[in-house]
N, C-alpha and C positions, 0 to 999 in steps of 0.2 A: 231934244227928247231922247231918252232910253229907247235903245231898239230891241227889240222883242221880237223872238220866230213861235210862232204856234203851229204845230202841225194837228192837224184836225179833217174828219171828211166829214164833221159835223157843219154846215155850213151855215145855218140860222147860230148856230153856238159861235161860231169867229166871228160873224157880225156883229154880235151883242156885246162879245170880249171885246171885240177891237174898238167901238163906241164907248164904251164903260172906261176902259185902261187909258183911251185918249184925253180924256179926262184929268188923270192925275198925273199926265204928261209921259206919259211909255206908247211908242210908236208900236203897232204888233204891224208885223206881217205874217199871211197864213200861208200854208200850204194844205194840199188835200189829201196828201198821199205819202206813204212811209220815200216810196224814191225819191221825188222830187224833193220832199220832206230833209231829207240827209243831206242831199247836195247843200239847199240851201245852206243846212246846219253847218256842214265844212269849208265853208266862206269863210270863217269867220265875223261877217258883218253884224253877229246881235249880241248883247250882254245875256242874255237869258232864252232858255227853249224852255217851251209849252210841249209838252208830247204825250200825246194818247196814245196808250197801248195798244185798242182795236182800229186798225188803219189797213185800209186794202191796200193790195201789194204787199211790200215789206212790213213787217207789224212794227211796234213802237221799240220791245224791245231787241230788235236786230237791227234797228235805228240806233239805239241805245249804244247797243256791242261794238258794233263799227264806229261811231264818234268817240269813244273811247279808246279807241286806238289813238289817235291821235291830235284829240282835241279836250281840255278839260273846262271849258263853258258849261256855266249852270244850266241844271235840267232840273226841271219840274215835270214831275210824272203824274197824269190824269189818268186814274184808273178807275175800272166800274166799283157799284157799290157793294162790300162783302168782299171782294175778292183778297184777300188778307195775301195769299200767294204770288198778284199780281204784283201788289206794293213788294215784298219781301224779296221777289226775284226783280223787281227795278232796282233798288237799294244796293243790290249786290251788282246790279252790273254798272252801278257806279252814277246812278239819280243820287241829287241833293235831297230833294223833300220830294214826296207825293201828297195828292187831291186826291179823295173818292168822288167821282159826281152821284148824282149831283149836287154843288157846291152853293157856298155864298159867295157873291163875287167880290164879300169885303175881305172874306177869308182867305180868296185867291191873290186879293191886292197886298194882305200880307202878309203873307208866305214870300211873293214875289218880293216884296221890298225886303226881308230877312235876308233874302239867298242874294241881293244886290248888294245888298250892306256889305256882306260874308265878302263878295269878291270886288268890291271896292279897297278893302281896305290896306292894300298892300299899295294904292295910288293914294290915297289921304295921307296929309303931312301928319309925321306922330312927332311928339316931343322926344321920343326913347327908339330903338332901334335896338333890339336883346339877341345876344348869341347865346343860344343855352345849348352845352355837354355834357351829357351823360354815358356813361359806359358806350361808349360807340355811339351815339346818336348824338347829329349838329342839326342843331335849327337857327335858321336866322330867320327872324320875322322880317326885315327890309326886302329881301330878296324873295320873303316865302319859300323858301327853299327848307330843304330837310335830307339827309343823307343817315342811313346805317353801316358802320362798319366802313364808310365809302362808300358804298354802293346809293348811289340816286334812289329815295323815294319817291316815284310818281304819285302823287298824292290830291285827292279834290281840295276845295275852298273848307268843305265842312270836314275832310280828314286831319289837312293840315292845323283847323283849329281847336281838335278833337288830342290831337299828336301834341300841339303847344299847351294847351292847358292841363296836360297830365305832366309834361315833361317840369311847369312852372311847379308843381309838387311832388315830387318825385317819393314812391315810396306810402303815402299817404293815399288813403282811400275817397276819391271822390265820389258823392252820391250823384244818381240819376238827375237829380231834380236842379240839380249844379248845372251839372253837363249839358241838359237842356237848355238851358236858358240861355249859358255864353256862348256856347255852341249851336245851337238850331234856334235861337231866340226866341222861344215859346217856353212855356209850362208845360212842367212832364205831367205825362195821362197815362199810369199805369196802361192802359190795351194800346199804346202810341210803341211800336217796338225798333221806329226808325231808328233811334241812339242804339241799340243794341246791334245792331243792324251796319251801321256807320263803323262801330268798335269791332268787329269780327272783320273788317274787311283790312281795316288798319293794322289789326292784329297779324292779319295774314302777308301782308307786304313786309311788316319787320321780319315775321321769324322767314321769309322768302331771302329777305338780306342778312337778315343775322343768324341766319342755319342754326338756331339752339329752339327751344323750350320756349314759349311762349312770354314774350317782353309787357302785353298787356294783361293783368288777370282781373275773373271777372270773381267780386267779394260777394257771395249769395245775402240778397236781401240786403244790400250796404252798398254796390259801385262797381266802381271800377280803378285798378292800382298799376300804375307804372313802375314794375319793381327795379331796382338797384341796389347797387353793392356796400356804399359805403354810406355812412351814418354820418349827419351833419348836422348843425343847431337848428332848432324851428325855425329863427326868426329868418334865415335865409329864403325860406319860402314867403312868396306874397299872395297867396293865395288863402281868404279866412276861414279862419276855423271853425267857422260855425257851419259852412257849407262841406265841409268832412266828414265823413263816416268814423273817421279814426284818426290819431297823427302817431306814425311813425316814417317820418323824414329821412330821405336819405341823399347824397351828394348828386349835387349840379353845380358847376359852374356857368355865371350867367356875365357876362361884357354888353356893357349899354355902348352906344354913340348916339351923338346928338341928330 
């Protein structure tokens, strides 16, 4: 079974979650409280956290702040309902997806299986294994790794594949409704501003590494564009074009292994 940390002082609500989750085969364990709550988070013993923002003691997010210092395990943020601030400043301190409660708990089941998927897939056997270069930026999907300029991007599950599917089109305008789907595995909902959210942060670690001007731009009412320098044929891109805002293509080199 999938291990699962819930941190909650909601305590009829981990009961319910951890009966429900058991079910489709995810182990939860709870904690009641943002301290204890962390510790357990920096074990590393669970594929995913559950964390709610209002938690006595330490709140969720300086739960958040500190696990990201040095752990990058998925986080699912449960926040009250309306608080649009609450989601916005989890996002930024480096949550995968947020809940508003109160929730469905088919909706929780998957969200959760999206954000597994997401970090599974660098242990799944893939047929292809893609080095892609662009103007200072390496990614390799095998290792999940990504570098600007040299310099290491620390990067989440949903940056890194926010980072890969811009750099597969380089130059070309991807729309929201794209980006959604292979990236946070849902249908965009206009008032849903996590993907914008997820891009500003990403954005902010390249130009942190590539000390210029902005490497992600954001196309009003069209996307989002990983700009580059040099101009290359469509067909290099495998990314379709029906899910583009625009095609103006520009150079990557990409090296498969098996």
């Amino acid at each position: 079974m999938e291990r699962i940390l819930l941190i909650d002082d909601d305590l009829e609500l981990c009961s319910i979650l951890r009966g429900y989750l058991a079910r489709y085969g995810l182990e939860v364990v709870t904690e009641n409280n943002g301290d204890s709550g962390l510790r357990a988070a920096l074990s590393g013993d669970f594929r995913l956290i559950l964390l709610d923002v209002m938690l006595p003691g330490m709140d969720g997010f300086e739960v958040l702040r500190r696990l990201r210092t040095s752990s990058q395990t998925g986080v699912l943020l449960l926040t009250a309902r309306g608080e649009d601030v609450d989601r916005i400043v989890g996002l930024e301190l480096g949550a995968d997806d947020y809940l508003p409660k109160p929730f469905n708990p088919r909706e929780l089941l998957a969200r959760i299986r999206a954000i597994l998927r997401r970090s599974s897939s660098a242990q799944l056997e893939a047929p292809e294994i893609k080095s892609l270069s662009i103007d200072g930026l390496e990614l390799n999907t095998g290792t999940r790794s990504a570098t600007c300029n040299h310099v290491e991007l620390v990067l989440t599950d949903v940056e890194f594949d926010l980072l890969h599917a811009l750099m597969e089109a380089p130059g070309r305008i991807l729309s929201r409704e794209y980006l959604s789907e292979i990236v946070l595995s849902r249908k965009f909902t206009p008032l849903d501003r996590s993907l914008d959210t997820h891009v500003c942060r990403l954005r902010r670690k390249l130009d942190d590494a590539a000390k210029q001007g902005d490497r992600v731009k954001t196309i009003r009412s069209a996307g989002y564009q990983l700009k580059a320098s040099t101009s290359v044929p469509v067909e290099q891109s495998s990314v379709p074009r029906s899910l583009h805002a625009s095609a103006a293509p520009s150079d990557v080199r990409v090296s498969k292994t098996k």
